[in-house]
N, C-alpha and C positions, 0 to 999 in steps of 0.2 A: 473531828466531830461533824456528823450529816447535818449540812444548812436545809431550806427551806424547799430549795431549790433541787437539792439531791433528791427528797424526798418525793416533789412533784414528779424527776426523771423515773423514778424507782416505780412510780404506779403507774406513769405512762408507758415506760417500757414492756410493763404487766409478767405476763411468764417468760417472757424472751430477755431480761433484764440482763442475762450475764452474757447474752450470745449480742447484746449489743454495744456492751461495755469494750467487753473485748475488740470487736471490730470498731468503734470509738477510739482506743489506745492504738491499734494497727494503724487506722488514717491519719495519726498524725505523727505518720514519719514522712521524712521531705517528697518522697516519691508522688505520694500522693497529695500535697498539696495544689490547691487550683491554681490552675493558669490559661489565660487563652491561650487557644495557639490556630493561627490562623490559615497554617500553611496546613493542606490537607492529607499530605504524606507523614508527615513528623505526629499531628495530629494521631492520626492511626496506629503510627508506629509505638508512640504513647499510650496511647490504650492495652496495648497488645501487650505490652512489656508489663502492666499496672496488671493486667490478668494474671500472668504468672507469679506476680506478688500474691494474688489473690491465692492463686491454685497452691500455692506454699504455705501457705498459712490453715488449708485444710479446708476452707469452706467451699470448695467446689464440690467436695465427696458428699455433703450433708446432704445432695437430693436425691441422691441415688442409694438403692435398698442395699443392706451390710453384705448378701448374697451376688450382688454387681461390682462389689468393690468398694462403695460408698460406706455411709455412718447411718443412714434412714432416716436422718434429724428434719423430717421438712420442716418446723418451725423456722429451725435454725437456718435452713435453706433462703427459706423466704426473707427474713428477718435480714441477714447478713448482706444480701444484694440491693435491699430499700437501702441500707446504710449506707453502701458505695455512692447512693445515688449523691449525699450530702458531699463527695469529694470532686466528682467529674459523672453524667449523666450521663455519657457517652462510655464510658468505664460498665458503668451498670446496666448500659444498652447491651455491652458485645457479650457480658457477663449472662445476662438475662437468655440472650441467643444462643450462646454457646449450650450452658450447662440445664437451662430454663425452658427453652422452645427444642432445638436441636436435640439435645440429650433425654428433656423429658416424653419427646416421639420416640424416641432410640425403645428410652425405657419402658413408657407405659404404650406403645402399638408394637414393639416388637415379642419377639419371644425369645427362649434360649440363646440361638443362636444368632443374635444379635446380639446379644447382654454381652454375650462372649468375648465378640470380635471386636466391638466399638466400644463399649461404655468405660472399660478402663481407659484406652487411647484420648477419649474425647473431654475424661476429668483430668487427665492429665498436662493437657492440651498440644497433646502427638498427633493427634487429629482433629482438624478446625473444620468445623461445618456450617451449615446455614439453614433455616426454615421455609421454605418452598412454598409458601401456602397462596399471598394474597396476588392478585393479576391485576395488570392494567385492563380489564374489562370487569372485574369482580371482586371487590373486595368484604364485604359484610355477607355479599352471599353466597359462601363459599358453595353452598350445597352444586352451584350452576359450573363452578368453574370449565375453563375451557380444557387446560391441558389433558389428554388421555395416554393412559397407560395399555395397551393394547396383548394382552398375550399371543405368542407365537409358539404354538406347540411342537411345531416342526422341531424349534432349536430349544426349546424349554426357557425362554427370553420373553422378557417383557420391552414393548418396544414403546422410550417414551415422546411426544410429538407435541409442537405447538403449531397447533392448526391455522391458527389465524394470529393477526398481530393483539388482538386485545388478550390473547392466552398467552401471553409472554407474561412471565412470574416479573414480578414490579417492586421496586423499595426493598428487596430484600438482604438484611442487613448481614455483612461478613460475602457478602455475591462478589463485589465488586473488586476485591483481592484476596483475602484471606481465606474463605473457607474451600477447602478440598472434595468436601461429598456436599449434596442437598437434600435435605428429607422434603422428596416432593410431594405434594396434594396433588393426583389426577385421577377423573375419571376410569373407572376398571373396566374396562373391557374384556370379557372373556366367551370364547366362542360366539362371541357376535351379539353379549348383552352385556347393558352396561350394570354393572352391578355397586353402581354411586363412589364416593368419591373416596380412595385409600391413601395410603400414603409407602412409598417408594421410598428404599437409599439410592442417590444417580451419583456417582461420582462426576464431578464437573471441574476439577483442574489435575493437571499433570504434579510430580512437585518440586517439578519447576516456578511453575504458577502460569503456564498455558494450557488456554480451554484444552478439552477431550476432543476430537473427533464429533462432529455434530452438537458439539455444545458450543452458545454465541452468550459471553457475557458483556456487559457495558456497566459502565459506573453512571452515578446516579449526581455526583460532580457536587457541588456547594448546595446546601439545604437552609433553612433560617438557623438551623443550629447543629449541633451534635456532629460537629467536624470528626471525631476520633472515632468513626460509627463509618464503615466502608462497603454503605448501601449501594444495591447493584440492582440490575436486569437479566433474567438468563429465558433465551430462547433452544427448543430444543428440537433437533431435525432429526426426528428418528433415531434416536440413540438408545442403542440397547441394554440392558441389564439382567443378569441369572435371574431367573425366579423366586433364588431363595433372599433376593432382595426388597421383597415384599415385605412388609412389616404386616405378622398374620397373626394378631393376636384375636381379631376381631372376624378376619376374612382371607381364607388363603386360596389357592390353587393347587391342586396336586399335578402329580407329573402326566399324569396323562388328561391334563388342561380341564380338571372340574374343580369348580367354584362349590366352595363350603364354605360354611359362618355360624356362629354360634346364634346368632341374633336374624331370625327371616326380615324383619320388615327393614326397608333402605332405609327409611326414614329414622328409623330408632335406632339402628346401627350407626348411621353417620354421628347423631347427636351422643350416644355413647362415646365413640372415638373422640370427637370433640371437648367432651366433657374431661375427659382423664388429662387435659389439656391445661384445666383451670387454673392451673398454679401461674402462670404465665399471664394473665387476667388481672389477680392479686398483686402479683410482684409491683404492674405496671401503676396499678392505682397508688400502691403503698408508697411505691420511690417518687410518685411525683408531689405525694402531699410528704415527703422526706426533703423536697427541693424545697417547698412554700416555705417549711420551717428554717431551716437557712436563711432566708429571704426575710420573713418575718423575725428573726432574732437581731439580724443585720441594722434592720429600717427601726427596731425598738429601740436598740442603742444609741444609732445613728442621732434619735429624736430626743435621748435623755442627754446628749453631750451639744447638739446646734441649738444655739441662742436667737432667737428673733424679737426685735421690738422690745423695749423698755416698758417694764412695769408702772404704775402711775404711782408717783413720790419716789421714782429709786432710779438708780443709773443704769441698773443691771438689765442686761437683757433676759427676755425670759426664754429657760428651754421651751424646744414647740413639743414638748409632751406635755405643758402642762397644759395646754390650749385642749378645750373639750373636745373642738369639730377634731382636733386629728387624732385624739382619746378613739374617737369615733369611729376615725379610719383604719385604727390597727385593733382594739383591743377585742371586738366583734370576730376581726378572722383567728387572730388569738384563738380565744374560747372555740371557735368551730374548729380550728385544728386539734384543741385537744378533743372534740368528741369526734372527729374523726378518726384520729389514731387509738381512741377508746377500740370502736368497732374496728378498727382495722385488725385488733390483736383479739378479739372475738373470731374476724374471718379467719384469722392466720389458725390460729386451734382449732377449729372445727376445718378447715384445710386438713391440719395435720393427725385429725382422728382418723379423720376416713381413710385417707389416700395412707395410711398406717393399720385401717381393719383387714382383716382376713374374709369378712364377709361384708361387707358396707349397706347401708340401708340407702333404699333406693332413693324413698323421699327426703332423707337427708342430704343425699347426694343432689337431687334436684335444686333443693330450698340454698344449697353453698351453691352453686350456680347462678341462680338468682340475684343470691346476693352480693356474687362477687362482681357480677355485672354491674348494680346498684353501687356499690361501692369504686369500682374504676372508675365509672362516670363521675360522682359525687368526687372523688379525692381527685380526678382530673380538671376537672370543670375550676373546682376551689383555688387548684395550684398555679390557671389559668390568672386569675380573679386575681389571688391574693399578690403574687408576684408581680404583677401589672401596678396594684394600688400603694405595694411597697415602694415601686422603682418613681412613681408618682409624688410620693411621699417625702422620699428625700430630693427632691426639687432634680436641678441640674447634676448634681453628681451619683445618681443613682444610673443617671445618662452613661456614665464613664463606666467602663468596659474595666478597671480597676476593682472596682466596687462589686461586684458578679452580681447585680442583678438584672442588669439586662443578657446576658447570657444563660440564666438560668431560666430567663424569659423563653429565648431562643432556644435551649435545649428542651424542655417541657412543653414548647407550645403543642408539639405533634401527638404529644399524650392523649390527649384528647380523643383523637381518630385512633390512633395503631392499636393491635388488640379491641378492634370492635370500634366503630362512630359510636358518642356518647348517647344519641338520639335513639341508635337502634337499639344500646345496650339496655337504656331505658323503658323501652318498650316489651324488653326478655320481661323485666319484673314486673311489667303489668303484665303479661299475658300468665306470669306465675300467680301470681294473685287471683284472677279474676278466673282460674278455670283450675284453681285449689289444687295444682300442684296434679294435672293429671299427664297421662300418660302421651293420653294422644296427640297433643299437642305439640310435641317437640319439634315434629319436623314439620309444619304447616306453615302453609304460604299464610300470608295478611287476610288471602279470601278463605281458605280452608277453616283460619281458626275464627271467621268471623260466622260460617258457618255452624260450627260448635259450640261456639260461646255462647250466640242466642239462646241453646237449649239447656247447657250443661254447665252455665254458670254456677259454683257453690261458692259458701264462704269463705272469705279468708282466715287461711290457719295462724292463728299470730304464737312465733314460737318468743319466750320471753329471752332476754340474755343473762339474768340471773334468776333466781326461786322466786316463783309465781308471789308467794307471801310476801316478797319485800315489796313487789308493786302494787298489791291488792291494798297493803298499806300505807302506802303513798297514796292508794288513786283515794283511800277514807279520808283522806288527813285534806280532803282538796273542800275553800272554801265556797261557800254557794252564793256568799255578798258580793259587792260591786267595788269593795272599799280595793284603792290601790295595793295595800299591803299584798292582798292575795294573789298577785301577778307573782309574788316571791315566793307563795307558796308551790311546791316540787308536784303537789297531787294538781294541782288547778295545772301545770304547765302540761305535763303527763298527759293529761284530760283530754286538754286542747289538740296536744296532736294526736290525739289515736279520736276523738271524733273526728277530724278533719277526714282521716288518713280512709277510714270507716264509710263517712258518707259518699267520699271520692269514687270510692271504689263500687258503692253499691248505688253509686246514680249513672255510673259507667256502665256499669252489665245493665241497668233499663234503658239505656241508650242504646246501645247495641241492638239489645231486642227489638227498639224500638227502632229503630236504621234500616233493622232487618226487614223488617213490615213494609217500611218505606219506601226503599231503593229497589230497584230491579237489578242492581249489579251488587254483588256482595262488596266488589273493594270500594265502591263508592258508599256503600254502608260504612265499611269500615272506615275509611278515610275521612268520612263527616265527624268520629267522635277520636278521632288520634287523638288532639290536643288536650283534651279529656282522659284520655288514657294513659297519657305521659303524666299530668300534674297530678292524678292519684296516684302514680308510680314513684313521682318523688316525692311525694309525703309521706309515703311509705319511709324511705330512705331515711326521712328527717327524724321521724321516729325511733326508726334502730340506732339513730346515732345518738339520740337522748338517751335511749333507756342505756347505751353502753356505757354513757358518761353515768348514769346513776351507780351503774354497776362497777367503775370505774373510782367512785367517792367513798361506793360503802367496803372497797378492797384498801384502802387508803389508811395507814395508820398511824399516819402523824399530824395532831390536834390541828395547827397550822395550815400543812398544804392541806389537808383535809378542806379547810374553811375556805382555804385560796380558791380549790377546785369546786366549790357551791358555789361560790359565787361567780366563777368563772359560765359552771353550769343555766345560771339563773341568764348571762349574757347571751350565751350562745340561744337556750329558749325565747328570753323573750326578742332576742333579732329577728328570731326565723318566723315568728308570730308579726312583728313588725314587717319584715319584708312581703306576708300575703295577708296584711291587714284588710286590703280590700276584701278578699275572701270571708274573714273572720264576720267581718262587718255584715255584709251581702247576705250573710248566713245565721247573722244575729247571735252572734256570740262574744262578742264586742259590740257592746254599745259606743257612741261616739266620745262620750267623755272617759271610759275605758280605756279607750285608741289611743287617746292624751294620755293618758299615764301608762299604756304599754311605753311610751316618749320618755316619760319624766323617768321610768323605771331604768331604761336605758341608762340614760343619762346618770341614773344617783350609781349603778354600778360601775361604772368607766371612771367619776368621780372616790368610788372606793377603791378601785385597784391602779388605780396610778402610783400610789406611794410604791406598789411591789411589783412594779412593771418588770425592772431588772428579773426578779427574781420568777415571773411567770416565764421570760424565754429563756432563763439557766434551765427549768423544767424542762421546756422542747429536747434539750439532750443533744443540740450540736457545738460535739466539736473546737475547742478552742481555735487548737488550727487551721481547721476549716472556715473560718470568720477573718478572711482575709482580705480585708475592706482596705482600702486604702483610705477611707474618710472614718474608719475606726480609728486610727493610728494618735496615741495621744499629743 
């Protein structure tokens, strides 16, 4: 019979429910059970061997179209690789590389004859690659990179070159032994213009496992974490390759050296290419708030089994869950993990419509861009936070390397930055916001779009993540009194963040314009209202991630976790009101004795879900095996 707990798994898994279960049952055979391993060969050699498990089991085929070889499941794709991350991050690093970065250049920038050659070889893992993109002199802005791809019509070759030492490809993961080809990011040169930045197959090891001829790689040697991850360097002296190694779905060369493209303008074209890219974006966000959950299920239990201090009249010592301040410290990230993984399986479906239509909608395609940036950042940033406060939490032996959570510290922390710095990502969705999703804006510098924005600011499109009617009814049901109670009401929480999120955004575009007026340099315009432009970008965020969890409660059809997940909901709301209470306040939407019972409100939830503590991390959905604590151990 389904407990309480099953139920809470079953709604948070949402449509992916049976593609999780599965890989759930797969991670807990011994292979994959965690372990450090500190030695950085074996490490590797570990990972690589934990792939071919993977690739056995068929989930490498899910991201690749039934006409490549593949199943065309991206849900399932996506969904299958967050889960790895609950066993070894390092596992889900080379997974994500191989089949995720690697494979999804192969597939969505190549054409036919690429699908042909590589895409069976590289699911099958006969051929190991690597993602070329980010350089020790540029990484967030790719548009600039250094390396160039040069054509040579004489020999119908493309000749590729690192000019200078900051154009040496950097960090990039499978360089540093394993991978055989690279799909490279360089400038296109043809007849003597540059026609912005493509992407190239270069072959870069023999297989033997020695560089090519003009190819120099280096290892990247001990990092804070992710030992099993054989991050490299590759510089490249002139090394040639056919032409027809161009990945020309977007931009090709013909034989007698003319540049064609579907797409005229550089700037729209790059961000096109990039885009078809997003899945790699998603995975990243998803697997690291897949790590916090671990983490956080760990430090729950940790807390309902350690005793501290004796009760007053009794010998016992008391568990330290029942203590409020550390109610305080877990039960908040709790609740925000599950509205995270709410939205995260909103992004993963709408992921899985488009990059599945035959004709995809442009604005759709935009707005899943946006948001997958807002969300990598948000589930990165979180798994940053929460993992930190867990290993805090359980005092000294959270320290111990036994315990996996300071390793999971160490594997996650880089989440943050790879696939995009959180800061810049967060800037995408303000600049989606604030200039309504238009066109021209994709490939604009800081100064270009602070030029367009003063003029062509519109408003923001707010798409809902269920039927407009279930929120329109919620926002009626919201109270207009001051009385506590209504901090509990769902339309009053609603309220609060989409006014926040609202006025953020529309004192930001009169900022703008009004910077415009002021500055004589556009980036010093822009630069005066950043910090402004980033904190309506994450109220944005906070917003999608309530309304998901709404959407989230009202998918939910057992009486019980039903109730678990309101109230879960009401924490996760009124924390994130608490944490910009000064804003609330500033803005008078909180008065001050309000502010006190946003407190007290707090407080009586964390108070109600203590008795079902257990049963909120059985929901999270990790893993028995996987909770291989040494201070779990009865």
């Amino acid at each position: 019979m389904a407990t309480t707990g099953d139920h809470l798994r079953i709604s948070l898994d949402g449509p992916f429910h049976e593609t999780r279960e599965k890989v759930r049952v797969e991670l807990g055979r011994d292979e994959f059970t965690p372990r450090y391993e500190p030695d950085l060969a074996k490490a590797r050699a570990r990972a690589l061997e934990q792939m071919k498990l993977v690739r056995d089991a068929g989930y490498a085929a899910n991201g690749f179209s039934v006409a490549h070889g593949g199943t065309g499941d991206v849900g399932a794709a996506v969904t299958s690789i967050e889960m790895l991350a609950m066993a070894d991050l390092s596992l889900m690093v080379k997974a994500g590389v191989q089949w995720g970065l690697f494979g999804g250049a192969i597939e969505n920038l190549g054409t036919e004859r690429h699908h042909e050659r590589y895409v069976k070889p590289l699911i099958e893992l006969d051929l190991l690659g690597c993602f070329a993109m980010t350089e020790t002199g540029h990484g967030s802005d790719v548009q600039e990179l250094e390396t160039t791809a040069t054509y040579d019509a004489a020999t119908s070759e493309f000749v590729i070159n690192s000019p200078t030492p900051s154009s040496r490809k950097d960090y990039i993961g499978g360089a540093a032994q394993h991978a055989r080809l690279a799909a490279v990011f360089a400038q296109l040169i043809v007849g003597g213009e540059n026609q912005g930045v493509h992407c190239l197959v270069v072959p870069i090891r023999d297989e033997a496992g020695a560089d090519l001829p003009g190819v120099t790689t280096s290892d990247c040697g001990y990092k804070g974490g992710l030992n099993g991850v054989d991050n490299g360097r590759i510089m490249f002296d002139n090394v040639r390759v056919p032409r027809e190694n161009l990945l020309n779905r977007y931009g090709d060369v013909d034989a007698d050296g003319i540049y064609t493209s579907p797409i005229d303008n550089v700037g729209r074209r790059f961000f096109t290419m990039v885009g078809t890219l997003v899945r790699g974006r998603v995975t990243v966000g998803g697997s690291a708030a897949a790590a916090a959950k671990v983490a956080l299920t760990i430090a729950v239990r940790y807390a309902l089994q350690r005793r501290q201090f004796s009760a007053p009249k009794s010998d016992d010592e008391v568990p330290i869950m029942d203590y409020l301040v550390h109610q305080r410290r877990l039960f908040p990230l709790v609740a925000r993990a599950y509205a995270l993984a709410f939205a995260q399986n909103e992004l993963i479906a709408k992921l899985a419509a488009i990059q599945t239509s035959d004709d995809p909608d442009p604005h759709e395609q935009r707005e899943l861009e946006g948001r997958a940036a807002g969300l990598k950042a948000a589930n990165t940033a979180f798994a940053t936070r929460a993992i930190q406060e867990c290993r805090e939490a359980c005092g000294g032996a959270g320290y111990l390397m036994a315990n996996r959570l300071v390793q999971l510290k160490g594997d996650t922390d880089v989440f943050t930055t790879f696939e995009g710095d959180n800061v810049v990502l967060t800037q995408l969705v303000a600049k989606e916001l604030l200039t309504g999703y238009a066109d021209e804006i994709r490939g604009m510098s800081p100064v270009e779009w602070m030029r367009f924005a003063t003029t062509t600011v519109s408003d923001v499109v707010r798409t809902r993540s269920v039927a407009v009617q279930i929120f329109q009814t919620i926002i009626d049901s919201r109270l207009d009194n001051e009385e506590e109670g209504s901090l509990f009401n769902r339309g009053t929480q609603l309220g609060m963040f989409e006014d926040r999120e609202e006025y953020l955004i529309s004192t930001a575009a009169r900022r703008l314009q009004a910077a415009a007026k002021r500055e004589k340099d556009p980036f010093d315009a822009f630069n005066s209202v950043q910090d402004h432009v980033l904190r309506a970008a994450r109220a944005h965020i906070d917003r999608i991630a309530l309304e998901a969890f709404i959407s989230g409660i009202e998918s939910c059809e057992n009486k019980e976790a039903k109730q678990l997940l309101s109230d879960l909901c009401d924490l996760y709301a009124l924390t994130v009101i608490d944490d910009d209470k000064a804003w609330f306040m500033e803005h008078r939407q909180l008065s001050t004795e309000r502010a006190k019972a946003v407190l007290r409100a707090i407080n009586e939830r964390c108070r109600d879900l203590r008795p079902r503590a257990r049963t909120l991390v059985e929901g999270l959905g990790v893993p028995e095996a996987l909770l291989d604590a040494e201070m779990l151990a009865p």
